[in-house]
ROLUMBA-614261 format. One record per atom (N, C-alpha, C, O): x, y, z; atom name; residue number from 1. Coordinates in steps of 0.1 Angstrom, whole numbers, plus 5000, padded with zeros to 4 digits. Layout:
BEGIN
     x     y     z  atomo  num
     X     Y     Z     CA  NUM
...
END
This chain:
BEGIN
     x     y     z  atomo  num
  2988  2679  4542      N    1
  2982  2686  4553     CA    1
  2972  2696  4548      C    1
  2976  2703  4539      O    1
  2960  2700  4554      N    2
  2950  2711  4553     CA    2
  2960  2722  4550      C    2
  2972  2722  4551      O    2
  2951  2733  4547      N    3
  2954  2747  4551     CA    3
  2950  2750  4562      C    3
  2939  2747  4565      O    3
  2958  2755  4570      N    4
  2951  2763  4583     CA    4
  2942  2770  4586      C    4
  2941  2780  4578      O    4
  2935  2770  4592      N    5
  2919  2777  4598     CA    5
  2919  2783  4604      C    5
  2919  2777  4615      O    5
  2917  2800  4607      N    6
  2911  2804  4619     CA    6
  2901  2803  4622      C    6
  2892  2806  4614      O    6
  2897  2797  4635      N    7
  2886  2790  4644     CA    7
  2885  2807  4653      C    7
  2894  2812  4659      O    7
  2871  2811  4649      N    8
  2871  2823  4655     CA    8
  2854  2820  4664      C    8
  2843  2817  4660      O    8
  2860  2821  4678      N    9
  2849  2821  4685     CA    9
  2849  2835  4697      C    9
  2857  2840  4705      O    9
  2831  2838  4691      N   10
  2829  2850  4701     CA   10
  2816  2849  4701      C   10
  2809  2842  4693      O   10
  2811  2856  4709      N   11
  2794  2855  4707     CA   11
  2788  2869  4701      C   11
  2776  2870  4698      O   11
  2798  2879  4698      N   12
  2797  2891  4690     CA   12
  2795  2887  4678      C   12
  2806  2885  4672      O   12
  2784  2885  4670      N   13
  2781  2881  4654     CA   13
  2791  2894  4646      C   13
  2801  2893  4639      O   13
  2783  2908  4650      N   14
  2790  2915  4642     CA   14
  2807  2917  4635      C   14
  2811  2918  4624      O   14
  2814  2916  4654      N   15
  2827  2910  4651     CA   15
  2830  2897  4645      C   15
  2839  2895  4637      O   15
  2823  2888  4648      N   16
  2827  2876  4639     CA   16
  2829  2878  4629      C   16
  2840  2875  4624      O   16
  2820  2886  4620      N   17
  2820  2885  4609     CA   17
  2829  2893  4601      C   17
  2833  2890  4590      O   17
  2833  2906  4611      N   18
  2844  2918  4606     CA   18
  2854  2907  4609      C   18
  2857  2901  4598      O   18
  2860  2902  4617      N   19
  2871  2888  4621     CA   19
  2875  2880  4599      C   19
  2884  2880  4590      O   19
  2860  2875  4604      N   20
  2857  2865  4592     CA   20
  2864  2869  4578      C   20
  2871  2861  4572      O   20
  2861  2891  4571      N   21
  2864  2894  4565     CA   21
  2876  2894  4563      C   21
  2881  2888  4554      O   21
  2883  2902  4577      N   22
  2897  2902  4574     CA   22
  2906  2891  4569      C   22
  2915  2893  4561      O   22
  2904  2880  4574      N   23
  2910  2865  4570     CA   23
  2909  2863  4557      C   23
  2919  2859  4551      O   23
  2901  2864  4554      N   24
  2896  2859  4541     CA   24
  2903  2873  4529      C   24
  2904  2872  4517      O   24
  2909  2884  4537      N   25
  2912  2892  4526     CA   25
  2923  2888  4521      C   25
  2927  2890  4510      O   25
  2932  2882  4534      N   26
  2947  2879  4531     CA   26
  2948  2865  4529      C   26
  2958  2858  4533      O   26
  2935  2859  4522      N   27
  2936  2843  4520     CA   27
  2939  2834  4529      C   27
  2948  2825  4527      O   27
  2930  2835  4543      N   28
  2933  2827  4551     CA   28
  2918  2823  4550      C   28
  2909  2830  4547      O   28
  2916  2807  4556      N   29
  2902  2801  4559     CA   29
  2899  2801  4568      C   29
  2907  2798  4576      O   29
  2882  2805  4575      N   30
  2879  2809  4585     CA   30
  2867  2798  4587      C   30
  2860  2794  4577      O   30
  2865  2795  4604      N   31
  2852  2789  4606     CA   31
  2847  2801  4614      C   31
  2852  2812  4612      O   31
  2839  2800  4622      N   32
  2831  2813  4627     CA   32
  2825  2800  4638      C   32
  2824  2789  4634      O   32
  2823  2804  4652      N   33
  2816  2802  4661     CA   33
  2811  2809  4669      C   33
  2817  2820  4669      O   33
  2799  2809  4680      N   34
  2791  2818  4688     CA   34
  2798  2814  4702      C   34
  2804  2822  4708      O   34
  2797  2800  4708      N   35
  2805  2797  4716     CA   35
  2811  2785  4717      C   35
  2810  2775  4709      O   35
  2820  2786  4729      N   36
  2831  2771  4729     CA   36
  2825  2760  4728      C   36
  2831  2752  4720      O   36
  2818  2756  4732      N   37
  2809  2739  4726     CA   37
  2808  2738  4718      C   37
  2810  2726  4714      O   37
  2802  2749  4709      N   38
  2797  2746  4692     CA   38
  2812  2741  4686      C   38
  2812  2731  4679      O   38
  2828  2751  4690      N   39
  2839  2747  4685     CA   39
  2840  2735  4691      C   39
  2836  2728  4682      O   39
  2843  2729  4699      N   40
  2848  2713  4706     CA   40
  2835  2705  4699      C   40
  2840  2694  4698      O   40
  2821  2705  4694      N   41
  2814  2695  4690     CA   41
  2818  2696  4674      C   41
  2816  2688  4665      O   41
  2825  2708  4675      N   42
  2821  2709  4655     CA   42
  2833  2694  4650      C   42
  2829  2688  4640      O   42
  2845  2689  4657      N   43
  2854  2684  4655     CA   43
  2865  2689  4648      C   43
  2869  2682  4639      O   43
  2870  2698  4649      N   44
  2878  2707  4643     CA   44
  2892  2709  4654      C   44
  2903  2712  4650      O   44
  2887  2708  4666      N   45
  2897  2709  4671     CA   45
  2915  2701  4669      C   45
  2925  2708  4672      O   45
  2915  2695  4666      N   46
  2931  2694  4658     CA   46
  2932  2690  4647      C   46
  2938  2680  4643      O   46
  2924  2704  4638      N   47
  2929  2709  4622     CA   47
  2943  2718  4627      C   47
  2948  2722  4638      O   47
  2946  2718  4616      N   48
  2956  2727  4614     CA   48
  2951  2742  4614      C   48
  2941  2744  4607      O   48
  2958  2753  4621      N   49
  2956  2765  4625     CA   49
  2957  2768  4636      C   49
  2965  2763  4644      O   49
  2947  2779  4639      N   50
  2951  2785  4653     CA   50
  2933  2792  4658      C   50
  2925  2792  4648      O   50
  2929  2796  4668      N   51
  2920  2796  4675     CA   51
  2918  2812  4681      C   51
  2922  2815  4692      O   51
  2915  2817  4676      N   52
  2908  2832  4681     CA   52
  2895  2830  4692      C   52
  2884  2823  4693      O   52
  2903  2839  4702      N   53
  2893  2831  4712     CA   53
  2886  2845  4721      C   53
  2894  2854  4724      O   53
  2873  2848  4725      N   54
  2869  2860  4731     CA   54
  2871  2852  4744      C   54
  2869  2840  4745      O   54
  2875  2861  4756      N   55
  2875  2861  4770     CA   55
  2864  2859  4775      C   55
  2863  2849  4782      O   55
  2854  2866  4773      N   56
  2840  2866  4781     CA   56
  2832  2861  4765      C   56
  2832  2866  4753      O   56
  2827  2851  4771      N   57
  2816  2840  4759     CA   57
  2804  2835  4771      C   57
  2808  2834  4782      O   57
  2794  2832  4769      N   58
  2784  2826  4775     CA   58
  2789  2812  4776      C   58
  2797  2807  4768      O   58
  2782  2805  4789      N   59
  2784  2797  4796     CA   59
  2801  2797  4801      C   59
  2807  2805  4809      O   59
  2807  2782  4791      N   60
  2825  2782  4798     CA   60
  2831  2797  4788      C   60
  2830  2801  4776      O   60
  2835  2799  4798      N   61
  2847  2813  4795     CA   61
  2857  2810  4785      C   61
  2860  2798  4783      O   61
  2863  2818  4779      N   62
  2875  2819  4772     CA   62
  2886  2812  4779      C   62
  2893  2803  4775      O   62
  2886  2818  4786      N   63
  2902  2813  4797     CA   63
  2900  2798  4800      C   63
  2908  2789  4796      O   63
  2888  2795  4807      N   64
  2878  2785  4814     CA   64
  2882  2771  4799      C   64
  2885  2759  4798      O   64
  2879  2780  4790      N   65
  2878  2772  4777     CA   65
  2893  2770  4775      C   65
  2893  2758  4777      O   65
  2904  2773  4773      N   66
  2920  2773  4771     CA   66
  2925  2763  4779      C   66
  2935  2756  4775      O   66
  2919  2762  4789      N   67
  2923  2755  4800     CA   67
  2917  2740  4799      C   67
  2923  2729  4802      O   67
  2905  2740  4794      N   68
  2897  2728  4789     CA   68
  2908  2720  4777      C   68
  2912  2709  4776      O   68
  2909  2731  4771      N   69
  2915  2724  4758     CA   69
  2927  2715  4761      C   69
  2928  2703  4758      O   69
  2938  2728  4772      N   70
  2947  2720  4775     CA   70
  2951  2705  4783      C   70
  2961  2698  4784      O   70
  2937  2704  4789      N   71
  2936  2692  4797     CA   71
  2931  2682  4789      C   71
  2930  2670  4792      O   71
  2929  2687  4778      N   72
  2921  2674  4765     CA   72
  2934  2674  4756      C   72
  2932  2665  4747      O   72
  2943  2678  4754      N   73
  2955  2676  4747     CA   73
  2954  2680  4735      C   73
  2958  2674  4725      O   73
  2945  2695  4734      N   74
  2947  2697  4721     CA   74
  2956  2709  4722      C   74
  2955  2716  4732      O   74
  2964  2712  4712      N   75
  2973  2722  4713     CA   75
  2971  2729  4703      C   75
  2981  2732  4698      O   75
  2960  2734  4696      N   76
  2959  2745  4687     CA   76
  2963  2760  4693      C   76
  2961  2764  4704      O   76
  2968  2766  4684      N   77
  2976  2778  4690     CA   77
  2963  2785  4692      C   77
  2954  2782  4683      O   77
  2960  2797  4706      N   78
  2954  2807  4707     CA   78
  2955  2816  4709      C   78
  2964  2817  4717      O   78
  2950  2828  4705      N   79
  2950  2842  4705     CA   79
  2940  2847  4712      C   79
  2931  2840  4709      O   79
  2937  2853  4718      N   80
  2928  2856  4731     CA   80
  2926  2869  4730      C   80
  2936  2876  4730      O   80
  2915  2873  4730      N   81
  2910  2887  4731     CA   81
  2896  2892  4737      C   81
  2887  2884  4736      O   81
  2895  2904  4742      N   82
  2883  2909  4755     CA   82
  2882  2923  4750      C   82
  2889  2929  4742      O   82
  2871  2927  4759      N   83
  2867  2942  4757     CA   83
  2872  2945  4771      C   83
  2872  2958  4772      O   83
  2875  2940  4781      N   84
  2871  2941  4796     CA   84
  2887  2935  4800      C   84
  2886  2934  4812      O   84
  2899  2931  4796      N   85
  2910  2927  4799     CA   85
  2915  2936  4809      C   85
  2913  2948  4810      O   85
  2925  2925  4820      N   86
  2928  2933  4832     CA   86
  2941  2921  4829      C   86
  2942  2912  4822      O   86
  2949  2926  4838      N   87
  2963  2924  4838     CA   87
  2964  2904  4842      C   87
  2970  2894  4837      O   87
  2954  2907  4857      N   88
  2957  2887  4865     CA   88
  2948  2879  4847      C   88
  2951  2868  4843      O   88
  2943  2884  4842      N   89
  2935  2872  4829     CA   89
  2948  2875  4813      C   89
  2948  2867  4804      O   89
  2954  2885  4816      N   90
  2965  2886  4804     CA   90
  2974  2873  4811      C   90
  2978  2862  4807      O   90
  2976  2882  4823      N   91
  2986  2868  4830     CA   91
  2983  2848  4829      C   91
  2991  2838  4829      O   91
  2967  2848  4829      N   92
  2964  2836  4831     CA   92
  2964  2832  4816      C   92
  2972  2822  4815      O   92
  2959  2837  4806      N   93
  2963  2831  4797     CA   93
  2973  2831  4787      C   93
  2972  2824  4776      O   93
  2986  2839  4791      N   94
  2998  2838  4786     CA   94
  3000  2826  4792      C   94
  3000  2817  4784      O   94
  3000  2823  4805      N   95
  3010  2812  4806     CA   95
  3005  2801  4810      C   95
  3010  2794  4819      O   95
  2989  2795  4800      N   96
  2982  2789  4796     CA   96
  2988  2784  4782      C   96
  2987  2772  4778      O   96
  2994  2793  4776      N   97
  3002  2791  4763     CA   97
  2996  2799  4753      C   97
  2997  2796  4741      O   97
  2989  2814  4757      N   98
  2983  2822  4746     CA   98
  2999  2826  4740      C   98
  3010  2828  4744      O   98
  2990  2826  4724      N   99
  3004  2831  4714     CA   99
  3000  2849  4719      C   99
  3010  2856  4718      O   99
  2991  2853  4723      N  100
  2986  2871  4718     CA  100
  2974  2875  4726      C  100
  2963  2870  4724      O  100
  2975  2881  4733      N  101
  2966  2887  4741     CA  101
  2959  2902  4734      C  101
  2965  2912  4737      O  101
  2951  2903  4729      N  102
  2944  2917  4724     CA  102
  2935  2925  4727      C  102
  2924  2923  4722      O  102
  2937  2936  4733      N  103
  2921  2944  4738     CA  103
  2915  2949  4729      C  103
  2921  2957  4721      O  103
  2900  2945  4728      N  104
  2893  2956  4722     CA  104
  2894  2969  4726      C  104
  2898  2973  4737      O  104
  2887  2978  4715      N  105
  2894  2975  4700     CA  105
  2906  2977  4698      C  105
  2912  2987  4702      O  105
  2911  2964  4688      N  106
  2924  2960  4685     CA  106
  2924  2968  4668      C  106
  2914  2971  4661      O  106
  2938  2971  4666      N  107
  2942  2974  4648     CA  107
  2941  2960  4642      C  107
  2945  2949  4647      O  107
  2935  2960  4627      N  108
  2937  2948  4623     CA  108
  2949  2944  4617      C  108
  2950  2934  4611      O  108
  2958  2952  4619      N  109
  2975  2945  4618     CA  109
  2973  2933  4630      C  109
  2973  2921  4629      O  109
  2971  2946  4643      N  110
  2978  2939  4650     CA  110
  2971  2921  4652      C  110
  2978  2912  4658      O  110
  2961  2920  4648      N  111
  2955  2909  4655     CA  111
  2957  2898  4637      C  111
  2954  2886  4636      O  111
  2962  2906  4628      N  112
  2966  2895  4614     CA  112
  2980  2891  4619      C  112
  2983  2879  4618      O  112
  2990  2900  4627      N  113
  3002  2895  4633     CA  113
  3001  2887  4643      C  113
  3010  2879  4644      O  113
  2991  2886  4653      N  114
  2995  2874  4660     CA  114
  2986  2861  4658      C  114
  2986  2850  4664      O  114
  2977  2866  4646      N  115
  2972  2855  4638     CA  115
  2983  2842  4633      C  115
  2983  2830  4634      O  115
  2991  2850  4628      N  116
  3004  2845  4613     CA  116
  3010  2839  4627      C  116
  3010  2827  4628      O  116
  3015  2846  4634      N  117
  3025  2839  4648     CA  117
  3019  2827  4651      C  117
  3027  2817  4651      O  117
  3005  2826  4655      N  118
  3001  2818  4661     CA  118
  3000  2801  4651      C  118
  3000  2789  4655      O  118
  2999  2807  4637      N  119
  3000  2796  4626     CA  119
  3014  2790  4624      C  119
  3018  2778  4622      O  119
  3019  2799  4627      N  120
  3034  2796  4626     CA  120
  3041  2787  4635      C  120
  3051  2780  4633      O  120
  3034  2789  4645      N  121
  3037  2779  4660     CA  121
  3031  2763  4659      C  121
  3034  2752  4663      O  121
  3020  2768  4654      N  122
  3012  2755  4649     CA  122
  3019  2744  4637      C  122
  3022  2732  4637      O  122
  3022  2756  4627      N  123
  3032  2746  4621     CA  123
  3045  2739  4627      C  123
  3049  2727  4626      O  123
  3053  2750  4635      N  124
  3064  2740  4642     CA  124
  3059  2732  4646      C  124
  3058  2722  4640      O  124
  3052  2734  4658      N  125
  3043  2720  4667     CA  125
  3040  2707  4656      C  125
  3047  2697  4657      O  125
  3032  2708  4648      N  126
  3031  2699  4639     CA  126
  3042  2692  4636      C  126
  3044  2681  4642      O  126
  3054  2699  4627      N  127
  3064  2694  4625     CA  127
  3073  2684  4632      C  127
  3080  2675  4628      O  127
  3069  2691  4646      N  128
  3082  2683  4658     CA  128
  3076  2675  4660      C  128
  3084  2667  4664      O  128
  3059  2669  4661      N  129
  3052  2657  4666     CA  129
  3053  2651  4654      C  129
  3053  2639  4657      O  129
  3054  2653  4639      N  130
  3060  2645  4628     CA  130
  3075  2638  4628      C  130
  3079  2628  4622      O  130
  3080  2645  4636      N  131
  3094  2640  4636     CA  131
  3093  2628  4650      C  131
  3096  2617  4649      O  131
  3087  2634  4658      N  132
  3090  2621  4667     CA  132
  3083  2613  4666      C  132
  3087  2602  4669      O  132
  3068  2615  4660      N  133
  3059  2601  4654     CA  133
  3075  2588  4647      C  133
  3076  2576  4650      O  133
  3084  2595  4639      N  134
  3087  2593  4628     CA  134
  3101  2582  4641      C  134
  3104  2570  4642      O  134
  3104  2593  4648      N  135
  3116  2585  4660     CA  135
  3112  2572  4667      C  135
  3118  2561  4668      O  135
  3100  2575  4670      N  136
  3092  2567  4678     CA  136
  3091  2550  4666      C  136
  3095  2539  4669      O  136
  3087  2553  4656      N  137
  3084  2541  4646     CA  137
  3098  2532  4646      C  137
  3097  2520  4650      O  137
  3112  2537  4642      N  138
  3123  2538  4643     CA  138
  3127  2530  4655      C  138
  3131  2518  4653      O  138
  3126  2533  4670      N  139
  3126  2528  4686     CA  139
  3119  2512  4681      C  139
  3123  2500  4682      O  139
  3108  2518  4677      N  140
  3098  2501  4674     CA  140
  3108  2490  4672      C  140
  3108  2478  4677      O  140
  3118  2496  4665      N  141
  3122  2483  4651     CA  141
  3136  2477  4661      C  141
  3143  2468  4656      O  141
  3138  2483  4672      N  142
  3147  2476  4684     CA  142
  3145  2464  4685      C  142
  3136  2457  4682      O  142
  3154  2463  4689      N  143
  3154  2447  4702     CA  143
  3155  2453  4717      C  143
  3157  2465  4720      O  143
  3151  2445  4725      N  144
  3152  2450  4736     CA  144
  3166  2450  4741      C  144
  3169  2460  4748      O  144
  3176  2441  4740      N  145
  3186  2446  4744     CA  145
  3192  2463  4735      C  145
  3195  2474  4739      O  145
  3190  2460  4726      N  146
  3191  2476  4714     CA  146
  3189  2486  4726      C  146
  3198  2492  4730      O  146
  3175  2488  4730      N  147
  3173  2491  4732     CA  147
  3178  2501  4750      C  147
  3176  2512  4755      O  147
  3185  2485  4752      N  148
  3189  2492  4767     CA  148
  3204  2495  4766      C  148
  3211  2499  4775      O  148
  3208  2492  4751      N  149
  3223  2495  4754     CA  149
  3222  2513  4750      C  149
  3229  2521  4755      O  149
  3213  2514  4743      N  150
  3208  2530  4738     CA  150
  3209  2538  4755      C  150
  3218  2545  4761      O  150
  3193  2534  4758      N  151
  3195  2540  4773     CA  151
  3209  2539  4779      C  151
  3212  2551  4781      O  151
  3217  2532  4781      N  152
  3226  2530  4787     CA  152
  3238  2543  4782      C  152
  3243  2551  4790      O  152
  3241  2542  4767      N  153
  3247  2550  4760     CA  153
  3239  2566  4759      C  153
  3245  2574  4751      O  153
  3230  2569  4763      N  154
  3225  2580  4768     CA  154
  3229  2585  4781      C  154
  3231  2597  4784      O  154
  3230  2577  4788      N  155
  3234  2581  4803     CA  155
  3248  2583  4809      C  155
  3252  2585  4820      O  155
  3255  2580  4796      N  156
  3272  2584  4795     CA  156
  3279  2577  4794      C  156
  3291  2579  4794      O  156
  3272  2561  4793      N  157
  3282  2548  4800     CA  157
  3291  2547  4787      C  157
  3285  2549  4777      O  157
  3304  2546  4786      N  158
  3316  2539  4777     CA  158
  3312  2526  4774      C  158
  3307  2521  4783      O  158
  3313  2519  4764      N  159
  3311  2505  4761     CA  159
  3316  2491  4771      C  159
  3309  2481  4773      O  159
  3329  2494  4774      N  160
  3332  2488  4789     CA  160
  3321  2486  4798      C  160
  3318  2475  4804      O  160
  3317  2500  4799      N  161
  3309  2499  4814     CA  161
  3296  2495  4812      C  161
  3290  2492  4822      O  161
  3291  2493  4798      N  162
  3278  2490  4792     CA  162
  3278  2478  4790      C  162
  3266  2475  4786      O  162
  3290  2465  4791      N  163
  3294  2459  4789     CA  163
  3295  2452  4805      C  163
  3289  2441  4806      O  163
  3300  2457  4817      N  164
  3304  2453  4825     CA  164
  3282  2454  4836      C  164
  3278  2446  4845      O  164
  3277  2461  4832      N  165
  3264  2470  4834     CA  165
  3256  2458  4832      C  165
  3248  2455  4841      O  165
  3258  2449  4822      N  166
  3244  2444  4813     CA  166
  3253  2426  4813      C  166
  3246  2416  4812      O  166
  3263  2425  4814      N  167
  3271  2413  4815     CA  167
  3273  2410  4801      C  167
  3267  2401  4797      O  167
  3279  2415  4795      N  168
  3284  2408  4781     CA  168
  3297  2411  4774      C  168
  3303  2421  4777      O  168
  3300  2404  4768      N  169
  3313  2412  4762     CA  169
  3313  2426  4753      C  169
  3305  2428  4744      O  169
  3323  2433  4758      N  170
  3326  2445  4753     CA  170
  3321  2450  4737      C  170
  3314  2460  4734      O  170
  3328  2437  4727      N  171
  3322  2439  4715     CA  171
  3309  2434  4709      C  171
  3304  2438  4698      O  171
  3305  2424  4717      N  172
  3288  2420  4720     CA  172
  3280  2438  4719      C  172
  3270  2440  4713      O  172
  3284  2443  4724      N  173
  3276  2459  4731     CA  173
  3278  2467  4720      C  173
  3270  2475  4717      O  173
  3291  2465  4711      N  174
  3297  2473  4705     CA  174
  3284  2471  4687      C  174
  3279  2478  4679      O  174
  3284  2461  4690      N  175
  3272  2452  4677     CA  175
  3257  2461  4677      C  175
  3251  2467  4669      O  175
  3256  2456  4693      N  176
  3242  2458  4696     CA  176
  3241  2477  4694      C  176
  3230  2483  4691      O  176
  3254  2486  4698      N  177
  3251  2498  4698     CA  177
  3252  2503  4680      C  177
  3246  2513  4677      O  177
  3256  2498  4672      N  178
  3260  2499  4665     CA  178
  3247  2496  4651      C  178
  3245  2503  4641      O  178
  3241  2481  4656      N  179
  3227  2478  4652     CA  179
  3219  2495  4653      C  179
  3216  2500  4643      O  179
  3219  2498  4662      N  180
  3212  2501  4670     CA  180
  3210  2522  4662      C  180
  3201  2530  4659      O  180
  3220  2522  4663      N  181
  3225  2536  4656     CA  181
  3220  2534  4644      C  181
  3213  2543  4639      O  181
  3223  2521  4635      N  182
  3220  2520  4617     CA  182
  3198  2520  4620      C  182
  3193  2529  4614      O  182
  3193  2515  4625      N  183
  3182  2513  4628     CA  183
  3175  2529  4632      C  183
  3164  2532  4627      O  183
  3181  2536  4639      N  184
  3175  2550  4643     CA  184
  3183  2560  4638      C  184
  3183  2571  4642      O  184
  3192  2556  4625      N  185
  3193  2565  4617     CA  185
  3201  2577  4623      C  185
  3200  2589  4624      O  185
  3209  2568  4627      N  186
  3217  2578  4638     CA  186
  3228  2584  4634      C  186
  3236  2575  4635      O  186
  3235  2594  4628      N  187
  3248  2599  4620     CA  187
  3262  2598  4632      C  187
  3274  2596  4629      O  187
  3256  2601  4645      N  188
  3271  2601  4655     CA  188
  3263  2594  4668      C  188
  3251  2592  4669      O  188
  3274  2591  4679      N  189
  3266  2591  4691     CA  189
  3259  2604  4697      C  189
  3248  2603  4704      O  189
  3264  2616  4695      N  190
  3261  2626  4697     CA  190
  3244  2624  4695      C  190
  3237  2623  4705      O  190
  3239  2623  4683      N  191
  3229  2621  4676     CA  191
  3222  2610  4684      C  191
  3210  2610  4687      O  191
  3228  2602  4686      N  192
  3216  2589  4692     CA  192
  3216  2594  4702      C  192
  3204  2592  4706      O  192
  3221  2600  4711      N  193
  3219  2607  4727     CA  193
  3210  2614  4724      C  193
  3200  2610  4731      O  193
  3207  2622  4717      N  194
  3199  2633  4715     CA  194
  3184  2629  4714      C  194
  3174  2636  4719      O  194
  3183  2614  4705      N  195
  3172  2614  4696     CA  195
  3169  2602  4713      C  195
  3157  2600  4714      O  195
  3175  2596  4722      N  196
  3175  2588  4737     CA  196
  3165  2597  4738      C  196
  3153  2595  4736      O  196
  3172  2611  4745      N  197
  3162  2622  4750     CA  197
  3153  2625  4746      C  197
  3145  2626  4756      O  197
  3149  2628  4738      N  198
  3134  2631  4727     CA  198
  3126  2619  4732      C  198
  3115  2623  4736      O  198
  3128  2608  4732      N  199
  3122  2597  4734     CA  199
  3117  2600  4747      C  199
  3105  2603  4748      O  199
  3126  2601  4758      N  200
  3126  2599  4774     CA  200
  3115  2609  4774      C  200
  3104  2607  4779      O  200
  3119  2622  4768      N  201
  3110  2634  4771     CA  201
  3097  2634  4770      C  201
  3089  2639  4779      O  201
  3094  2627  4758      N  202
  3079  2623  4756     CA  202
  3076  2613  4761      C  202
  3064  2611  4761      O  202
  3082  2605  4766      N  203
  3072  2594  4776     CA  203
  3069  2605  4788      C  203
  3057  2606  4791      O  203
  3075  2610  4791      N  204
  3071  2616  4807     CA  204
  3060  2627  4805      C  204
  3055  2632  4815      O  204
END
């Protein structure tokens, strides 16, 4: 995987560039942008990192822009910052999914700390869409009955009833759940319920 990026967009050059320094002092890689189109054409949007973002930018807005992103499915973590911040736009973009809301002028701790937060989230995120890429490949290698005795065995059924559910004999079910657990790498039922849900959760 890359190193992570801060994607710093503002239309303030000067700050960009104070931005730019700081990153670079604590060995972080930075791109620099004027406004949000230049970042969405540059193709950068799902590198690895996180997204410094000014509130007020020419043309689409900061927020305007967060909200773009989220409807395009990219989930790079952002950090959001204004000269002009009022409480209803802190509100809108916390629960847009900002990692950090910052007013100008910010300390540059504070805005290297919700830098590192926001990398850090990026890396989970990463991680857990590696793991279920990895679940998902795993589901592939079913059968379809496999498959529905799993569901079934997610939903609490006993082998009897999974058995009495689907018409087959008891230890017919007991095969197919058992297939089914060695295939998805399952250590308990506990574990194959779990990894059901993960599944269910991302389809929806």
């Amino acid at each position: 995987m890359s190193n992570p990026t801060v994607h710093i967009v503002d239309d303030d050059g000067p700050l960009r560039e104070a931005l730019d320094s700081l990153f670079r002092s604590v060995g972080l890689e930075t791109r620099l942008f004027g406004n949000a189109q230049d970042f969405f054409r540059s193709g950068h949007a799902h590198d690895a990192g996180c997204l410094v973002l000014d509130v007020r930018l020419p043309g689409v807005s900061g927020l305007d822009f967060q909200a773009q992103l989220n409807a395009a499915d990219i989930r790079m973590p952002v950090v959001l910052m204004t000269g002009h911040g009022d409480i209803p736009m802190t509100v809108r973009g916390m629960k847009a999914g900002a990692v950090d809301f910052l007013a100008k002028p910010f300390r540059d701790q504070d805005m290297l700390d919700a830098v590192m937060a926001a990398i850090d989230r990026d890396h989970a995120l990463r991680a857990e869409r590696s793991g279920l890429d990895d679940l998902r490949r795993r589901y592939e290698t079913l059968t379809a009955r496999e498959r529905q005795v799993m569901a079934l065995v997610a939903e609490g059924l006993m082998n009897k009833q999974i058995a009495f559910e689907i018409g087959l004999s008891e230890i017919t079910v007991k095969i197919h759940r058992g297939a089914a657990m060695r295939k998805m790498q399952a250590r308990s039922v506990v574990e194959f319920v779990r990894m059901a849900e993960q599944l269910g959760a991302a389809a929806t």
